[in-house]
N, CA, C and O atoms as CSV, one atom per row, in Angstrom:
chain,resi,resn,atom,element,x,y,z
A,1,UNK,N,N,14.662,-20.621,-15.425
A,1,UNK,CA,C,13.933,-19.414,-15.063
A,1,UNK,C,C,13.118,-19.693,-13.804
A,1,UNK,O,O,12.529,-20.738,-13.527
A,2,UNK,N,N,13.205,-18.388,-12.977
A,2,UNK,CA,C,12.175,-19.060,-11.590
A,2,UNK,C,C,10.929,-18.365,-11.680
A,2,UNK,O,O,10.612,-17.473,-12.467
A,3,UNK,N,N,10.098,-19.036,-10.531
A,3,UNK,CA,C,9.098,-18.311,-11.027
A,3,UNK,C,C,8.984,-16.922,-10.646
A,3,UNK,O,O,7.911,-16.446,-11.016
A,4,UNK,N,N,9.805,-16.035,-9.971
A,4,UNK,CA,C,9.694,-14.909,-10.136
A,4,UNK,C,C,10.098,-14.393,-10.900
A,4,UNK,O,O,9.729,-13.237,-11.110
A,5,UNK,N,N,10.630,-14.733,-11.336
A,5,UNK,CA,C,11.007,-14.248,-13.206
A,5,UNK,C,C,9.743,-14.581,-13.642
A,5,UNK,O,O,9.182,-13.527,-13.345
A,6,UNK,N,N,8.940,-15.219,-14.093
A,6,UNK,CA,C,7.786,-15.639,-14.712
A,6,UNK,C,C,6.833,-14.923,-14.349
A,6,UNK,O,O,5.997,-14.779,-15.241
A,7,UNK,N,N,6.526,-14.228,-13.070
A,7,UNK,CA,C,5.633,-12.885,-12.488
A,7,UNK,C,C,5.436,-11.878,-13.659
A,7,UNK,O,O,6.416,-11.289,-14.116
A,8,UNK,N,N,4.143,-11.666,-14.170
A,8,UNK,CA,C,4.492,-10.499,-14.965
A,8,UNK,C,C,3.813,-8.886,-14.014
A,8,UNK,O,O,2.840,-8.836,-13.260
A,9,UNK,N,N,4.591,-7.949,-14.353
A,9,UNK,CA,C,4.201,-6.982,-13.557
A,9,UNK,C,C,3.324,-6.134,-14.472
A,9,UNK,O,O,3.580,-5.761,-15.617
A,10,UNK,N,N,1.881,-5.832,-13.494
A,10,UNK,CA,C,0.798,-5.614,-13.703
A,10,UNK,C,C,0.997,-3.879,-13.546
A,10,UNK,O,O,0.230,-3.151,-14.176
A,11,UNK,N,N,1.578,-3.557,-13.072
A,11,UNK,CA,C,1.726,-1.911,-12.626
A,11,UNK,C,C,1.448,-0.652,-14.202
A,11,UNK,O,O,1.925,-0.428,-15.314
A,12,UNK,N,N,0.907,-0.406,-13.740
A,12,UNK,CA,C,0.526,1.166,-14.818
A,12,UNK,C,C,1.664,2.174,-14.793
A,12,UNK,O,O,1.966,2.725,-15.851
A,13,UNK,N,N,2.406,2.498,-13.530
A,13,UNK,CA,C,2.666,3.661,-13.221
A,13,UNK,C,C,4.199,3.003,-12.279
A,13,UNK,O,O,4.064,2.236,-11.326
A,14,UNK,N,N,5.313,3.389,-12.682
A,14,UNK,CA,C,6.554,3.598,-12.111
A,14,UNK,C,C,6.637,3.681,-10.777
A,14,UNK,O,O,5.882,4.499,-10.252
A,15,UNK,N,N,7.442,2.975,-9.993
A,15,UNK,CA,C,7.442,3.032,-8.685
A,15,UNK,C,C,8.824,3.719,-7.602
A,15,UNK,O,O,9.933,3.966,-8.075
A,16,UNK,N,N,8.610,3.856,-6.702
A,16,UNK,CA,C,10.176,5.205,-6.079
A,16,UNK,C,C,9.965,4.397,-4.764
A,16,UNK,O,O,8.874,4.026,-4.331
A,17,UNK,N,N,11.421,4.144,-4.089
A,17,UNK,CA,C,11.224,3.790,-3.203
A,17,UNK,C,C,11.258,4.240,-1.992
A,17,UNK,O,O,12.360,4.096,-1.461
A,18,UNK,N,N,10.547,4.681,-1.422
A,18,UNK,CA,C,10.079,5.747,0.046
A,18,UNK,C,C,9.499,4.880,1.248
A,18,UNK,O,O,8.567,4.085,1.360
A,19,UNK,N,N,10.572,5.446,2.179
A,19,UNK,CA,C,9.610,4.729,3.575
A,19,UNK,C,C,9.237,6.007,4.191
A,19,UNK,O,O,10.154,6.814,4.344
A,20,UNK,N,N,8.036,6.344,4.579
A,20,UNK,CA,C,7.436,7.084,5.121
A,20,UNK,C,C,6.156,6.253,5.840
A,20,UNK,O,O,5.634,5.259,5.334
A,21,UNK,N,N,5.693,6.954,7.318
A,21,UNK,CA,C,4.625,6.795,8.148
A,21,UNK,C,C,3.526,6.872,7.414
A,21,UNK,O,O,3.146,7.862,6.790
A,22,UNK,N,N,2.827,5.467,7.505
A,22,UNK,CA,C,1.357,5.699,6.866
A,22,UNK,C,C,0.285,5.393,8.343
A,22,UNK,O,O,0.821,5.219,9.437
A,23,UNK,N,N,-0.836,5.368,8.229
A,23,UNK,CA,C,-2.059,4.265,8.793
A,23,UNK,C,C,-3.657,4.133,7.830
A,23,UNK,O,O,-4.583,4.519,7.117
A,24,UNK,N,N,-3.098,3.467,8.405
A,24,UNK,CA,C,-4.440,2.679,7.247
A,24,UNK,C,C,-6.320,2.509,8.101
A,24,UNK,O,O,-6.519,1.549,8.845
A,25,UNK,N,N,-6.709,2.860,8.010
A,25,UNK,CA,C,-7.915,2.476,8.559
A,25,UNK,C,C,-8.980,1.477,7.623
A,25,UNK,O,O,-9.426,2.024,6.614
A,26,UNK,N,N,-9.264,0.554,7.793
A,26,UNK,CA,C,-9.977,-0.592,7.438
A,26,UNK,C,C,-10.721,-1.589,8.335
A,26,UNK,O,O,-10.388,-2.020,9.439
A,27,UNK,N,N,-11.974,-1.890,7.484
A,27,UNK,CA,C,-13.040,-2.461,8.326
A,27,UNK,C,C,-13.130,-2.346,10.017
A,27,UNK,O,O,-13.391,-3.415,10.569
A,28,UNK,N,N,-13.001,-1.535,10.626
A,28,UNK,CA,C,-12.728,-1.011,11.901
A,28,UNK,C,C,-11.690,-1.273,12.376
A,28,UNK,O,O,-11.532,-1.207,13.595
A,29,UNK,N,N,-10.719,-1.636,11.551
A,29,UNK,CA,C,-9.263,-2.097,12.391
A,29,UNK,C,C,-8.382,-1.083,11.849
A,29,UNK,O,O,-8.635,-0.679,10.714
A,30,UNK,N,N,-6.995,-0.414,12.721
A,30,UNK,CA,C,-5.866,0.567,11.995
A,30,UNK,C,C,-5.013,-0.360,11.845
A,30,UNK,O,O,-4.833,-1.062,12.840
A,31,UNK,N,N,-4.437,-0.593,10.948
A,31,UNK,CA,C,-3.091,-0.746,10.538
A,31,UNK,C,C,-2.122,0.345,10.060
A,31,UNK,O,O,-2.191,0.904,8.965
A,32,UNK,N,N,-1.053,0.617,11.182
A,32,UNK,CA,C,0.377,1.073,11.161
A,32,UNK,C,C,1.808,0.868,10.864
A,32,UNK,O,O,2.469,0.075,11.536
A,33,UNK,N,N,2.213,1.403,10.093
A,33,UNK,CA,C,3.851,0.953,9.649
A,33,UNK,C,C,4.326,1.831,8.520
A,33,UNK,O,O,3.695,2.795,8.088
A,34,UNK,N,N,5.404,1.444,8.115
A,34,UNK,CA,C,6.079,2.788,6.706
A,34,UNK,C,C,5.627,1.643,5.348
A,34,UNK,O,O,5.138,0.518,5.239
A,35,UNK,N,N,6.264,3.003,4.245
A,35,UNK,CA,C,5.830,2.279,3.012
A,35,UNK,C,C,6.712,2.077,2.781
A,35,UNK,O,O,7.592,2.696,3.380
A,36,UNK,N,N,7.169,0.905,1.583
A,36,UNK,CA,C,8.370,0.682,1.349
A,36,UNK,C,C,8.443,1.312,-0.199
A,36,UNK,O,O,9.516,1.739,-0.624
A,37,UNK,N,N,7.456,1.335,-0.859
A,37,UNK,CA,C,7.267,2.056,-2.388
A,37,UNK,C,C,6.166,2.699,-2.536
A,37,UNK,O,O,5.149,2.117,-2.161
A,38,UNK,N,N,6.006,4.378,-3.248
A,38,UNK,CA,C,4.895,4.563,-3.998
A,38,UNK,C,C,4.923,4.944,-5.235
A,38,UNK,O,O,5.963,5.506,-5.577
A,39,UNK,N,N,3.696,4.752,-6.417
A,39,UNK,CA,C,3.810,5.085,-7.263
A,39,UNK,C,C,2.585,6.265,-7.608
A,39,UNK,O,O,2.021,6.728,-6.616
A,40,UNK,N,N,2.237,6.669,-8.691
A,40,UNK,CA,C,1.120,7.645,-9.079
A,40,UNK,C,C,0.143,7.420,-8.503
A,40,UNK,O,O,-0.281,8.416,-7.917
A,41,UNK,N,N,-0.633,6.262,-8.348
A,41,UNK,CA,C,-1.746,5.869,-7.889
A,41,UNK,C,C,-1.154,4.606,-6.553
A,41,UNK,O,O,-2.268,4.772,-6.057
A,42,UNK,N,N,-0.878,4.190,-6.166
A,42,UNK,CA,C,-0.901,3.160,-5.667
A,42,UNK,C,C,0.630,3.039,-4.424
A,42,UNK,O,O,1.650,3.657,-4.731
A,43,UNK,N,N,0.594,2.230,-3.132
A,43,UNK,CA,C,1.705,1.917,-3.012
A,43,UNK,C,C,2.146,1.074,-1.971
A,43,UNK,O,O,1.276,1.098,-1.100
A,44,UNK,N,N,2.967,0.430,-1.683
A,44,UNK,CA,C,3.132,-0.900,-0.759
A,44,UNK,C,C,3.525,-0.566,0.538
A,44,UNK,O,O,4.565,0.012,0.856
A,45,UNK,N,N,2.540,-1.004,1.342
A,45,UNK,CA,C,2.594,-0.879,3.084
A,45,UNK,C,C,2.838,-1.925,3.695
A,45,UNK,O,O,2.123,-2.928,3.715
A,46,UNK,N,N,4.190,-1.717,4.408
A,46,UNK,CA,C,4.312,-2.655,4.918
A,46,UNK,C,C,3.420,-2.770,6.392
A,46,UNK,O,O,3.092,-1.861,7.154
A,47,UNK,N,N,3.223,-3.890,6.464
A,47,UNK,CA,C,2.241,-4.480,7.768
A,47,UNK,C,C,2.714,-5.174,8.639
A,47,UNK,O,O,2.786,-6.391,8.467
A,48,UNK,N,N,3.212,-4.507,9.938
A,48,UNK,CA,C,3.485,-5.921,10.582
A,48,UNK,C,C,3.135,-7.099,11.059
A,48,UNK,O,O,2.017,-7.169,10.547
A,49,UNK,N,N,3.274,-8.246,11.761
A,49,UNK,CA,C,2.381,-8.920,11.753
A,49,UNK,C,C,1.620,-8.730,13.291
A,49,UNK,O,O,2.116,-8.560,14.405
A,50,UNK,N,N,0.028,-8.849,12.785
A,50,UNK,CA,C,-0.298,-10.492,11.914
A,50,UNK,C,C,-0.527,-9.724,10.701
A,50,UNK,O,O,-0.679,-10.499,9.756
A,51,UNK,N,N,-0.612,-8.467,10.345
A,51,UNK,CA,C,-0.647,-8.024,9.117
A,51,UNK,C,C,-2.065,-8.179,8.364
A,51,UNK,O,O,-2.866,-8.882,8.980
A,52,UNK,N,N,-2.497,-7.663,7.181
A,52,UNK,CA,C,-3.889,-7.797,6.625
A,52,UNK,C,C,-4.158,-9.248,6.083
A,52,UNK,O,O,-3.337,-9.972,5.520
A,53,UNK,N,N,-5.460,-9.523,6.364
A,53,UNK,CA,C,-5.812,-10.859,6.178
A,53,UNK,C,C,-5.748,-11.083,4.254
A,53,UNK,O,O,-6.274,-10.254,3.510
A,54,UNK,N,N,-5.234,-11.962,3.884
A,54,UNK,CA,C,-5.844,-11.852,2.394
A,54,UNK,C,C,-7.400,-11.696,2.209
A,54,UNK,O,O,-7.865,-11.150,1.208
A,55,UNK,N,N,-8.196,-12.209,3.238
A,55,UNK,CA,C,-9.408,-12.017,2.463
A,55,UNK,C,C,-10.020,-10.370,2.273
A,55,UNK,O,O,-11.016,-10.015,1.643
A,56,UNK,N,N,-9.042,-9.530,3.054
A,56,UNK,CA,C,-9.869,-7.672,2.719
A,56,UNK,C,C,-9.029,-7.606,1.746
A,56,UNK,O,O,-8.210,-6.718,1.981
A,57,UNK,N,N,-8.770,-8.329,0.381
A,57,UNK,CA,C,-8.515,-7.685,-0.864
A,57,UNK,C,C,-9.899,-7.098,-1.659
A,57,UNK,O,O,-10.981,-7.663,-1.823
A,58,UNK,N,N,-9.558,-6.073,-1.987
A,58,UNK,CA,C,-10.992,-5.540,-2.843
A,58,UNK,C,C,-11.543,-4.614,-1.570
A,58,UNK,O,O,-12.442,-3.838,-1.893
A,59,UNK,N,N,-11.313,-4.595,-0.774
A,59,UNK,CA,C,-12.040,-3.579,0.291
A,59,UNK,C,C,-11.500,-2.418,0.190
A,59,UNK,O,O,-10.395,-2.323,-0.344
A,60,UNK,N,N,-12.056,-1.484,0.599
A,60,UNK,CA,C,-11.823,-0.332,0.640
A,60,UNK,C,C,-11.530,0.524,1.854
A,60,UNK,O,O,-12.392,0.511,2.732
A,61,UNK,N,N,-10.175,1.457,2.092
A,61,UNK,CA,C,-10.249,2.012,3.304
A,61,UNK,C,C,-9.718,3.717,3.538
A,61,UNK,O,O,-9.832,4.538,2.628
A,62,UNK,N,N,-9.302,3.969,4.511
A,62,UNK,CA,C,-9.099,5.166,4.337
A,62,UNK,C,C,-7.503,5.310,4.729
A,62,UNK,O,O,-7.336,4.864,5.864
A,63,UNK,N,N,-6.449,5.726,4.225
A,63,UNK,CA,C,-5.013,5.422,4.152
A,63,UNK,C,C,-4.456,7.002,4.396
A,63,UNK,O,O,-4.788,7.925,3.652
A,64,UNK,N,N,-3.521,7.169,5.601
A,64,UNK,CA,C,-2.825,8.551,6.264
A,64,UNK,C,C,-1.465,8.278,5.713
A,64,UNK,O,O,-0.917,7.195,5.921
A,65,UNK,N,N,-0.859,9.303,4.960
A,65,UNK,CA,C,-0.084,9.033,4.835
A,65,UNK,C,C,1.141,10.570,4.797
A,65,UNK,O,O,1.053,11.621,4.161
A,66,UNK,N,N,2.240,10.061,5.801
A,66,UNK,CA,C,3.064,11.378,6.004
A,66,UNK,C,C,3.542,12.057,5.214
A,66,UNK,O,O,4.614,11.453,5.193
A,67,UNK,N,N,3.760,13.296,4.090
A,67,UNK,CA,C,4.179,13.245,2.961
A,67,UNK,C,C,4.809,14.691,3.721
A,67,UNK,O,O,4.052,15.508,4.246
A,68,UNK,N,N,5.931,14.816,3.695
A,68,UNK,CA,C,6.884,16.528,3.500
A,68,UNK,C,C,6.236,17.367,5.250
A,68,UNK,O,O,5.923,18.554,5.334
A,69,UNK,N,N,6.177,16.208,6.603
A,69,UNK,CA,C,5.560,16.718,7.580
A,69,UNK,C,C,4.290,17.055,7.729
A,69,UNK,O,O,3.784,17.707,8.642
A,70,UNK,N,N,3.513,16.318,6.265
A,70,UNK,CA,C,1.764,17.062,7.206
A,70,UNK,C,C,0.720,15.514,6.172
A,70,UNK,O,O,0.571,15.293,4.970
A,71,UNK,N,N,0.415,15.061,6.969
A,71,UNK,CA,C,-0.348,13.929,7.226
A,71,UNK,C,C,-1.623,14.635,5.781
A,71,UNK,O,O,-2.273,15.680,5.776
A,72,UNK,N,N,-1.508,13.129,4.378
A,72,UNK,CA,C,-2.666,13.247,3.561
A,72,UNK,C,C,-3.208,12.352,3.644
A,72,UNK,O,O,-2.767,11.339,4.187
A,73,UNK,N,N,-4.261,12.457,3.160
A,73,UNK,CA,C,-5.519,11.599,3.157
A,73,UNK,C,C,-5.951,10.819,2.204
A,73,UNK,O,O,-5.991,11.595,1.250
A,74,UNK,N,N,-6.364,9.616,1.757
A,74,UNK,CA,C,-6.455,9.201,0.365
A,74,UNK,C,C,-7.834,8.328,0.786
A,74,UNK,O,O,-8.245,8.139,1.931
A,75,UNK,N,N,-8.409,7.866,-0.436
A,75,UNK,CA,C,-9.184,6.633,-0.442
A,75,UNK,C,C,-8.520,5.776,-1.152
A,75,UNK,O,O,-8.034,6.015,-2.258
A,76,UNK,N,N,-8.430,4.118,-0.204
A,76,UNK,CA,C,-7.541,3.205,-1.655
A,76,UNK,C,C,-8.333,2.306,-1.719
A,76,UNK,O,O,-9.504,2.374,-1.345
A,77,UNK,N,N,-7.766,1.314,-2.222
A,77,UNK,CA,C,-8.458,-0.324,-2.531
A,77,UNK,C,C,-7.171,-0.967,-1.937
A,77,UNK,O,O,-6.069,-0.420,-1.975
A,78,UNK,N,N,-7.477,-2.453,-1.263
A,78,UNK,CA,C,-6.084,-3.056,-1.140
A,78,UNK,C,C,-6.755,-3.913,-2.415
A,78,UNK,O,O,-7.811,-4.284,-2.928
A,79,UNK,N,N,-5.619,-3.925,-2.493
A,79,UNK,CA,C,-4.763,-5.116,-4.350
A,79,UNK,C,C,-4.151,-6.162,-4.018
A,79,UNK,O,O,-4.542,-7.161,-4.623
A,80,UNK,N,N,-3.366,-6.317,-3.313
A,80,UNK,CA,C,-2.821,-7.382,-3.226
A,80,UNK,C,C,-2.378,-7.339,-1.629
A,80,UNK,O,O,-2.290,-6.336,-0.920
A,81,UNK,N,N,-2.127,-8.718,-1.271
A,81,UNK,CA,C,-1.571,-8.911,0.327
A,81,UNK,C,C,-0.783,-10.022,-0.024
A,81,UNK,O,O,-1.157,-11.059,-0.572
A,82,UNK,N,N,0.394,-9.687,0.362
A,82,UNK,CA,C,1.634,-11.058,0.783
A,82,UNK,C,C,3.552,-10.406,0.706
A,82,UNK,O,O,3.756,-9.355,1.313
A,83,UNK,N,N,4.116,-10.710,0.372
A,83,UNK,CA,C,5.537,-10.091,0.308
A,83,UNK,C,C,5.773,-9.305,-0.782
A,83,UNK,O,O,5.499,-9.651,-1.931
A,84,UNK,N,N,6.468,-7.843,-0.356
A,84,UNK,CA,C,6.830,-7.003,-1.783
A,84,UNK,C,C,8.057,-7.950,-2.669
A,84,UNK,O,O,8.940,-8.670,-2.202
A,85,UNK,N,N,7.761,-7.671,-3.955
A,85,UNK,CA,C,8.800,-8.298,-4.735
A,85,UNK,C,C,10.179,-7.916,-4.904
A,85,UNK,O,O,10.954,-8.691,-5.464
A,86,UNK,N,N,10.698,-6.387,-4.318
A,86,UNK,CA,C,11.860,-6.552,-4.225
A,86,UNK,C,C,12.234,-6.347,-2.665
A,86,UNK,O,O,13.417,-6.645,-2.503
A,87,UNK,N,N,11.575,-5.910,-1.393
A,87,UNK,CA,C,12.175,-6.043,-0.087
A,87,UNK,C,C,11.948,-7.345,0.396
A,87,UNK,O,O,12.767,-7.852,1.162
A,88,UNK,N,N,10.996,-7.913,0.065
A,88,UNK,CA,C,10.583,-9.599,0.698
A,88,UNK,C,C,9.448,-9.197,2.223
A,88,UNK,O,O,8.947,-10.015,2.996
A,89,UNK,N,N,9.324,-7.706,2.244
A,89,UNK,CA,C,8.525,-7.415,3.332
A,89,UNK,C,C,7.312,-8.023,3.056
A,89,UNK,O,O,6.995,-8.190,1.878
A,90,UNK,N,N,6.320,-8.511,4.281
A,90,UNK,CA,C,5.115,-8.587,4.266
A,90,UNK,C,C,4.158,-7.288,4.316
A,90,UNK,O,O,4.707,-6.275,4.749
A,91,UNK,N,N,2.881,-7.179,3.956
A,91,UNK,CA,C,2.401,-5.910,3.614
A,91,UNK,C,C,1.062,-6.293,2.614
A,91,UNK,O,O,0.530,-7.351,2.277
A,92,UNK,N,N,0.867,-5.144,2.387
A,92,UNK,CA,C,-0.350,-5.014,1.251
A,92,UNK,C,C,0.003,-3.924,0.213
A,92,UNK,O,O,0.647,-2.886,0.361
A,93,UNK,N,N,-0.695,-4.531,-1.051
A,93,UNK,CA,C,-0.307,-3.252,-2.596
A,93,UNK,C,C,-1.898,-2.613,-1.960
A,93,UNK,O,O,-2.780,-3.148,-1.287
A,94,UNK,N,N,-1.756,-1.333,-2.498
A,94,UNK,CA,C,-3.108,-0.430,-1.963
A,94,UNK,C,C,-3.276,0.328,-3.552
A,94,UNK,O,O,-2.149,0.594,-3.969
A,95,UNK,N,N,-4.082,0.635,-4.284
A,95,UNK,CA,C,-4.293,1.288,-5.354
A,95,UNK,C,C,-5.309,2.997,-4.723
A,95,UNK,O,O,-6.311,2.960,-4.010
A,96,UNK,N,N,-4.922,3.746,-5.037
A,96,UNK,CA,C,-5.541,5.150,-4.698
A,96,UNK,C,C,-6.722,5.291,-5.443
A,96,UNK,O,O,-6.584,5.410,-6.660
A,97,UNK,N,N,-7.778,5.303,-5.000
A,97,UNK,CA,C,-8.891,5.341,-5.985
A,97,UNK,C,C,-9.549,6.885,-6.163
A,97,UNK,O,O,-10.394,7.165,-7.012
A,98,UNK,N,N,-9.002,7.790,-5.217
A,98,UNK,CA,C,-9.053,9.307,-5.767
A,98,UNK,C,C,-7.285,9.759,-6.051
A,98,UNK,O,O,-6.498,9.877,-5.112
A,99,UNK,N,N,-6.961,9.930,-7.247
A,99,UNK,CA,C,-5.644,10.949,-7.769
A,99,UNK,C,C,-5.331,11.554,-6.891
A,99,UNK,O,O,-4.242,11.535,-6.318
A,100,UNK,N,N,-6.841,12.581,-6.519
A,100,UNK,CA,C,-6.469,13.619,-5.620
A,100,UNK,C,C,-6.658,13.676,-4.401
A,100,UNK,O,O,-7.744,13.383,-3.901
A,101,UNK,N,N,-5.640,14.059,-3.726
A,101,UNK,CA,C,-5.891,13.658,-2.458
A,101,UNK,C,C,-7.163,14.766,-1.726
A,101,UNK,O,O,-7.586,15.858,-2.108
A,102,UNK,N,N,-7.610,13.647,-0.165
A,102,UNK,CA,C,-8.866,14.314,0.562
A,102,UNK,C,C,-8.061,15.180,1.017
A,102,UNK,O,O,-6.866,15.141,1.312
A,103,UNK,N,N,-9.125,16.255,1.052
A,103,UNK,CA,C,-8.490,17.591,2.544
A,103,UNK,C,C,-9.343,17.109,3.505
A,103,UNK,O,O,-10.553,16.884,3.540
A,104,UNK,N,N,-8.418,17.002,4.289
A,104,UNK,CA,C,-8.847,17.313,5.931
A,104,UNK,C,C,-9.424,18.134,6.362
A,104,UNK,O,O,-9.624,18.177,7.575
């Protein structure tokens, strides 16, 4: 068994796999690129490099994201930073900490 088999997945909520235009705004820096998955709350951005540092896990930012041609708004948390488990992309897991999304 490897150890990604041995990973247990922490996820609440089912995931779809969508690349769509996000940006991320955090600690005064944007980060730009598509997503490779989202789920109910949460979803994986890929980052190019140099990509998010591990240490802004737990921070909080403000995340654009293109949905059906008109740009929403969310508040997230990043969760995790390093490679998605099934594209091998580098990136960050982001958790949505409002359901509902901000209006603009």
């Amino acid at each position: 068994m490897t150890d990604s088999e041995n990973i247990i997945d922490k996820r609440q909520h089912p995931r779809v796999a969508v690349e769509t235009d996000y940006r991320l705004f955090l600690n005064g820096a944007q980060y730009v690129g598509k997503t490779s998955n989202i789920s109910a709350y949460g979803a994986f951005l890929v980052v190019p490099e140099p990509g998010i540092p591990p240490s802004l896990v737990s921070q909080f930012g403000d995340l654009h994201v293109l949905i059906e041609g008109k740009w929403s708004h969310y508040r997230c948390e990043i969760v995790y930073v390093g490679k998605d488990s099934e594209t091998a992309l580098p990136g960050a897991g982001v958790q949505n900490i409002f359901a509902k999304r901000l209006e603009s």
